[in-house]
C-alpha positions as CSV (number, residue, x, y, z in Angstrom):
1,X,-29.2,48.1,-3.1
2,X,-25.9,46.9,-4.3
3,X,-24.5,45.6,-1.5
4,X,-27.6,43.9,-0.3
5,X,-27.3,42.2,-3.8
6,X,-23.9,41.7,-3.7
7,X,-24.5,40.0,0.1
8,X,-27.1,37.6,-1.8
9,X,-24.9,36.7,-4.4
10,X,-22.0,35.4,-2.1
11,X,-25.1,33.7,0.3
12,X,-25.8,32.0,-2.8
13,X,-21.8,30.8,-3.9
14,X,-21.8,29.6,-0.3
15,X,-25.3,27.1,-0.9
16,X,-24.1,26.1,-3.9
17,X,-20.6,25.2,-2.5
18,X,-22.4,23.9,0.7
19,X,-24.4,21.4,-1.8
20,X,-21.5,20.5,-4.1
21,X,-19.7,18.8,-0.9
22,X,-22.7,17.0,0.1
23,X,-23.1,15.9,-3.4
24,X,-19.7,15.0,-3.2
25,X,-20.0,12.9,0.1
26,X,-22.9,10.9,-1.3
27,X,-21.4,10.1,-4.4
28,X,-18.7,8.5,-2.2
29,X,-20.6,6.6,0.3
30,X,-22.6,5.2,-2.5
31,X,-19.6,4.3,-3.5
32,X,-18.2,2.7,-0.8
33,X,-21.1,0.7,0.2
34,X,-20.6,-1.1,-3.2
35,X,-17.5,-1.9,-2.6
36,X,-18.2,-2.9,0.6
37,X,-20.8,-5.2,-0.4
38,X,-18.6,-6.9,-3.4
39,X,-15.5,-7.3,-0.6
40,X,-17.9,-9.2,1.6
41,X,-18.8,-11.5,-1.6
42,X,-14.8,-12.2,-1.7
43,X,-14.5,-13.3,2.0
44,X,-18.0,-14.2,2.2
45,X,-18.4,-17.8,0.1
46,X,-19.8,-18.7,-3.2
47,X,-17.1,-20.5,-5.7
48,X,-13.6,-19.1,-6.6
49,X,-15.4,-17.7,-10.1
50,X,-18.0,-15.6,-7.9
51,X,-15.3,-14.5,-5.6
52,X,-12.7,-13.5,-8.1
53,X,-15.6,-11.9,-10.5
54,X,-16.2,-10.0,-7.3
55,X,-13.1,-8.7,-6.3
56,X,-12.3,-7.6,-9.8
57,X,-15.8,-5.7,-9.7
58,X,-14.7,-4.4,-6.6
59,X,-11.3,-3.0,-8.2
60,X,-13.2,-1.4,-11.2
61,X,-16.0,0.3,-8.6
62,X,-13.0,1.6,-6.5
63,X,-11.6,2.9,-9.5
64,X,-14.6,4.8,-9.9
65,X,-14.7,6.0,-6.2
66,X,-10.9,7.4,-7.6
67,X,-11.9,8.9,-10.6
68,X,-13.9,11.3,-8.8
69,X,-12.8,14.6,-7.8
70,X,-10.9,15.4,-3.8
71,X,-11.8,11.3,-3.8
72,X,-8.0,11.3,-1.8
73,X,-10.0,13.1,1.0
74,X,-12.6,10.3,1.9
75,X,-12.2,8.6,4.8
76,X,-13.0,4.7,3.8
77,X,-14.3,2.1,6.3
78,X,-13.9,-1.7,4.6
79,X,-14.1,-5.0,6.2
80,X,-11.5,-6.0,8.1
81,X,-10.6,-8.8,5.1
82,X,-9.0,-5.4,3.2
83,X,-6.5,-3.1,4.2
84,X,-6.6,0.4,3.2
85,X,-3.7,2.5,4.0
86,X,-2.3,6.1,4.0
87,X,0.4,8.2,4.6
88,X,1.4,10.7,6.6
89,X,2.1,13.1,4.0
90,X,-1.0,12.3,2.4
91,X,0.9,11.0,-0.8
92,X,0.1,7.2,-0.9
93,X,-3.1,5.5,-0.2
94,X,-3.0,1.8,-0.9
95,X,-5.7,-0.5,-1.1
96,X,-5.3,-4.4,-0.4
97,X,-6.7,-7.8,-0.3
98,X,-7.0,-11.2,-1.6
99,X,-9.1,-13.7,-3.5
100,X,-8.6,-17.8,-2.2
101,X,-9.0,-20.4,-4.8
102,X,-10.2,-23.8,-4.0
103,X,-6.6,-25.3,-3.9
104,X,-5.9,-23.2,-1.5
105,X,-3.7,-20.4,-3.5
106,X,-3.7,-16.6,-2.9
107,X,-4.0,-14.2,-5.2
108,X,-3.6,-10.9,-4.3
109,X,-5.7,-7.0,-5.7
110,X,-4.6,-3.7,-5.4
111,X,-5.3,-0.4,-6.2
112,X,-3.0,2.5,-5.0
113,X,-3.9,6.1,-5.4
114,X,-1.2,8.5,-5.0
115,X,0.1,12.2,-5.4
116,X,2.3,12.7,-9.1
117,X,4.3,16.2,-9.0
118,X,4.7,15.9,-12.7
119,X,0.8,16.0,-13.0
120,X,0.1,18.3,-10.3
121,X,-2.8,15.8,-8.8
122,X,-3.7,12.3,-7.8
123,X,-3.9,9.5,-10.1
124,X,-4.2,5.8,-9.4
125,X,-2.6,2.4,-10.6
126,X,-4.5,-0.9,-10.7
127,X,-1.6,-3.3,-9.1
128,X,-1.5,-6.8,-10.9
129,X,0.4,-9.9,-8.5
130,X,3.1,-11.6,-9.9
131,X,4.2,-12.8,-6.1
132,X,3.4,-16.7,-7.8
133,X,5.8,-16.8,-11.1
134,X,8.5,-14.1,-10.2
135,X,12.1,-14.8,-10.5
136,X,14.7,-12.7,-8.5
137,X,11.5,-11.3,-6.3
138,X,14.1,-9.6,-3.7
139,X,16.5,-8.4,-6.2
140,X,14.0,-6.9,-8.6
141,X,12.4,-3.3,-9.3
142,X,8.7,-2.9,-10.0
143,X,6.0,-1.3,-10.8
144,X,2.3,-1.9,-10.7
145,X,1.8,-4.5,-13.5
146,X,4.6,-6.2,-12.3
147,X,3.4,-6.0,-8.5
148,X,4.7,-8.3,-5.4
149,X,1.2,-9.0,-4.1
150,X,0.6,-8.5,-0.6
151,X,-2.2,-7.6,2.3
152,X,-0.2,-4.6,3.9
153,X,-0.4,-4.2,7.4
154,X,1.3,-1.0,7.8
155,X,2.7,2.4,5.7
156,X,6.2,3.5,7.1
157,X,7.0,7.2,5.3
158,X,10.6,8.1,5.9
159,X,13.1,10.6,3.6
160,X,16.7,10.4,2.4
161,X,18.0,14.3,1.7
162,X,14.8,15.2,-0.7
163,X,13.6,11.9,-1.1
164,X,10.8,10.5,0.0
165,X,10.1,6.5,1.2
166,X,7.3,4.9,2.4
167,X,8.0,1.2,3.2
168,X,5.2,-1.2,3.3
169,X,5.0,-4.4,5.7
170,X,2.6,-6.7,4.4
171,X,1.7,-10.7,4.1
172,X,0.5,-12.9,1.4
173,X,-0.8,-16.7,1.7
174,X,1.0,-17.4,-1.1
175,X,-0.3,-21.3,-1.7
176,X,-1.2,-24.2,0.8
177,X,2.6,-25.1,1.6
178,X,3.7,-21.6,2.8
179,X,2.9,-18.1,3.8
180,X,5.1,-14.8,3.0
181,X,6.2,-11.5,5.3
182,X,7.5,-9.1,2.7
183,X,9.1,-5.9,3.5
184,X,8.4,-3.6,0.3
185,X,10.2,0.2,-0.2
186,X,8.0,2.3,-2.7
187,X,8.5,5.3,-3.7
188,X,7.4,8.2,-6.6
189,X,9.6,8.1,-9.4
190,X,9.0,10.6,-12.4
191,X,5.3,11.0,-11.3
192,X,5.0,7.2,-11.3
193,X,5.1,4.3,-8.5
194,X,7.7,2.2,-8.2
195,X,8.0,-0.7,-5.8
196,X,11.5,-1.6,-4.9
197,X,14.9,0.3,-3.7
198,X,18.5,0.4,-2.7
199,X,17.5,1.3,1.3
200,X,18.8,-1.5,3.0
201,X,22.5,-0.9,4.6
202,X,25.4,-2.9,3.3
203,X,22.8,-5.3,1.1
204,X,23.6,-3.8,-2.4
205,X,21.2,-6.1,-3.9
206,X,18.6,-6.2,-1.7
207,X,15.2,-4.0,-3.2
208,X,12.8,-5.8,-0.7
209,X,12.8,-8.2,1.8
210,X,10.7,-11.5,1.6
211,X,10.2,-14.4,4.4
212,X,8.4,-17.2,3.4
213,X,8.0,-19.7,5.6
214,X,5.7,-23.1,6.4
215,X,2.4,-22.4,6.2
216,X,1.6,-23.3,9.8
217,X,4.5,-21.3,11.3
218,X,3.4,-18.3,13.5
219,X,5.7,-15.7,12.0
220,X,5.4,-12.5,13.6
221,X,6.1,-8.8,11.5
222,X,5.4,-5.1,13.0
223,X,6.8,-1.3,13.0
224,X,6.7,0.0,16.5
225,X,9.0,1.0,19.6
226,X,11.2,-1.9,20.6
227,X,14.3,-2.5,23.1
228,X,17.8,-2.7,21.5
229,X,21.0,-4.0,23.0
230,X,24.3,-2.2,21.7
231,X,27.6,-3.8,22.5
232,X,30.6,-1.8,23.0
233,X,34.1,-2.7,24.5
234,X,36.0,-0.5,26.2
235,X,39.6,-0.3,27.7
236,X,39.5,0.0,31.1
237,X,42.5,0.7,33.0
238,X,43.2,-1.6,36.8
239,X,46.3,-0.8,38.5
240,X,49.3,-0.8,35.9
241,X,47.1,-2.7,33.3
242,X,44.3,-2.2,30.7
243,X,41.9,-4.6,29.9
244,X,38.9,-4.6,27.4
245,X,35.6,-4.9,29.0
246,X,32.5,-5.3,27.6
247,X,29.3,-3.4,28.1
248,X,25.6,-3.7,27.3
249,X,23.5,-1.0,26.6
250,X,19.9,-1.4,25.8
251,X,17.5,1.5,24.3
252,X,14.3,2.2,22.9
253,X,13.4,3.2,19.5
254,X,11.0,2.3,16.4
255,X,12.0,-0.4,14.0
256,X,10.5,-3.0,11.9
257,X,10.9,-5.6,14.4
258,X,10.9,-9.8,12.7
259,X,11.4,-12.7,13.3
260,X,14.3,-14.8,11.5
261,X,13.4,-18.2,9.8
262,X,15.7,-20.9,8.8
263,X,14.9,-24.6,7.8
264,X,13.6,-26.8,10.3
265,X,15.8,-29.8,9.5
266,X,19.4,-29.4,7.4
267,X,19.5,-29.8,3.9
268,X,16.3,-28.0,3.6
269,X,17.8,-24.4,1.8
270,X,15.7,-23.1,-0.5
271,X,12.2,-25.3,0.6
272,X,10.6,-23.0,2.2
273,X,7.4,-25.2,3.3
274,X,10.3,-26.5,5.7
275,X,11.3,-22.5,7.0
276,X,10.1,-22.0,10.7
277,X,11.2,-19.1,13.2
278,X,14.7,-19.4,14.5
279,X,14.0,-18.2,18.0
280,X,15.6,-14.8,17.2
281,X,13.9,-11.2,16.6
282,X,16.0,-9.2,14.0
283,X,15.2,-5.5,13.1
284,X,15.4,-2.8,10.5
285,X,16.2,0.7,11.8
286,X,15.9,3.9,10.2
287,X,19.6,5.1,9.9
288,X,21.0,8.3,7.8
289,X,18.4,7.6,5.1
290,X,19.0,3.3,5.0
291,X,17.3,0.5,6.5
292,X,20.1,-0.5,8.9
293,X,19.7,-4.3,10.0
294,X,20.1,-5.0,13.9
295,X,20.8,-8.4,16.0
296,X,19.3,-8.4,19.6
297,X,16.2,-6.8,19.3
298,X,13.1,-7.7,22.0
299,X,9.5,-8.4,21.3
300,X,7.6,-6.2,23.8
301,X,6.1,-8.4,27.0
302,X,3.9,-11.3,25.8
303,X,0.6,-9.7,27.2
304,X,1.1,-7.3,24.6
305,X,0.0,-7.9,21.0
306,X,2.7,-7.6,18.7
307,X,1.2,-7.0,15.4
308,X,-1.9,-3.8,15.0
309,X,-5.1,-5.3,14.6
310,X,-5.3,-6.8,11.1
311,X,-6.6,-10.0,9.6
312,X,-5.6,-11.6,6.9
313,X,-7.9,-14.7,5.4
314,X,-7.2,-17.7,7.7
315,X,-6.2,-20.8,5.8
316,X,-7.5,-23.6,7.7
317,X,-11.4,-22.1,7.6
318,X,-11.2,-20.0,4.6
319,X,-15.1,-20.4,4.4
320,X,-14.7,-20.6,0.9
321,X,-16.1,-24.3,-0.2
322,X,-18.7,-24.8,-2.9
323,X,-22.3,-26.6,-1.3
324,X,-24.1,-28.4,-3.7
325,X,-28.0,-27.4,-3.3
């Protein structure tokens, strides 16, 4: 008698824990479909005051989708208009996108869940952009009020001795004179996020990279497995004599492959709806725990898409434009 009842009661643990996690799961589709709905409203029309009251409906439902508990363990599916992001560890999960207004200016929503040791469980910051009235933008330390908006188009996770980076690649329209490529290291600081960090080699300054550039200037930005060419000289010894030769060596191996932008015309530093690509690809290597910075890297063959499959609002049909009735 008692172990058939003690069979029953574990049967019974096992419904009831059966039931919780498809509770679970339809609390967060339900979720998901509302934000889903609210993102299309953002890229879908109506005037700027529908579309921003929209997006920041869509950041307090997400925040809802957050609050609830394993919510780091759903899988979402949003239009392609947001990015949603995670990393390898698990640690980070970053959402993205952006609003247009009708002159033509970005503005960029976030919301990044992420693990805190100090609190033993996941928690979540609602990041506020600053990208349009920040000073020192590449020299600077942040955190999520203070946030360099961006649509990220990939999560890098690399460590340093015990630490832990994850480097963000990500682009912003910015306004309708120029677009940006920024190049942001984040990482978990006394249980809390902070965007910005020493990582690049022999830049002691340098706590993110930004390119901005004219707005109609294809500028490409990606993380994957490019060619390299190291140069070395070496003596070589012919007859009675030495001489210094030079050799090329080219290998294989992942970066965060860019291109370099300069002003179209001289005179132009600093006005950056004149900044178009240069011609060259340069590239950040992972290196002894620092973003080492490399001359001579090569796109892969042009039949091959460059970039993941990500995009970001176009500007010259954002779709956006009020019709009278």
């Amino acid at each position: 008698m008692y172990i058939k009842c003690h069979r029953t009661i574990i049967l019974l643990l096992l419904m009831c824990a059966v039931g919780l996690q498809a509770q679970d799961k339809a609390l967060m589709a339900a979720h998901e479909r509302r934000v889903v709905q609210l993102l299309e409203t953002v890229s879908g029309g109506g005037t700027w005051l529908e579309r921003q009251a929209a997006s920041e409906e869509a950041v307090a439902q997400l925040c809802k989708a957050l609050n609830e508990e394993r919510s780091e363990r759903w899988q979402w599916n949003l239009p392609r208009t947001a990015s949603v992001l995670t990393s390898p560890d698990k640690k980070i999960r970053v959402f993205s996108w952006a609003v247009v207004n009708d002159a033509g200016e970005y503005e960029c929503f976030g919301v990044m869940q992420y693990y805190s040791d100090r609190e033993e469980g996941y928690k979540y910051d609602v990041l506020q952009d600053h990208s349009s009235d920040m000073m020192n933008r590449e020299e600077s330390v942040l955190n999520a009020r203070q946030w360099f908006g961006a649509i990220y188009q990939d999560l890098i996770q690399t460590t340093a001795g015990d630490r832990t980076y994850y480097t963000l690649l990500g682009w912003n329209g910015m306004d309708p004179l120029t677009d940006v490529r920024v190049i942001e290291p984040v990482l978990i600081r006394g249980g809390e996020i902070q965007f910005g960090a020493p990582v690049f080699r022999r830049e002691r300054n340098l706590r993110r990279v930004v390119l901005e550039y004219r707005d109609d200037a294809a500028v490409q930005m990606a993380y994957d497995e490019q060619t390299v060419q190291t140069v070395t000289h070496e003596r070589v010894k012919k007859g009675n004599r030495y001489r210094t030769v030079e050799k090329v060596k080219e290998h294989r191996e992942r970066m965060i492959i860019f291109d370099e932008v300069e002003p179209q015309v001289s005179g132009m530093k600093g006005l950056f709806q004149y900044y178009v690509p240069s011609g060259l690809e340069l590239a950040y290597v992972w290196e002894d725990g620092k973003w080492e910075l490399r001359h001579g890297a090569q796109g892969r063959l042009s039949d091959k898409k460059l970039n993941k499959d990500f995009s970001p609002l176009p500007k010259d049909s954002p779709s956006y434009e009020y019709k009278q009735k």
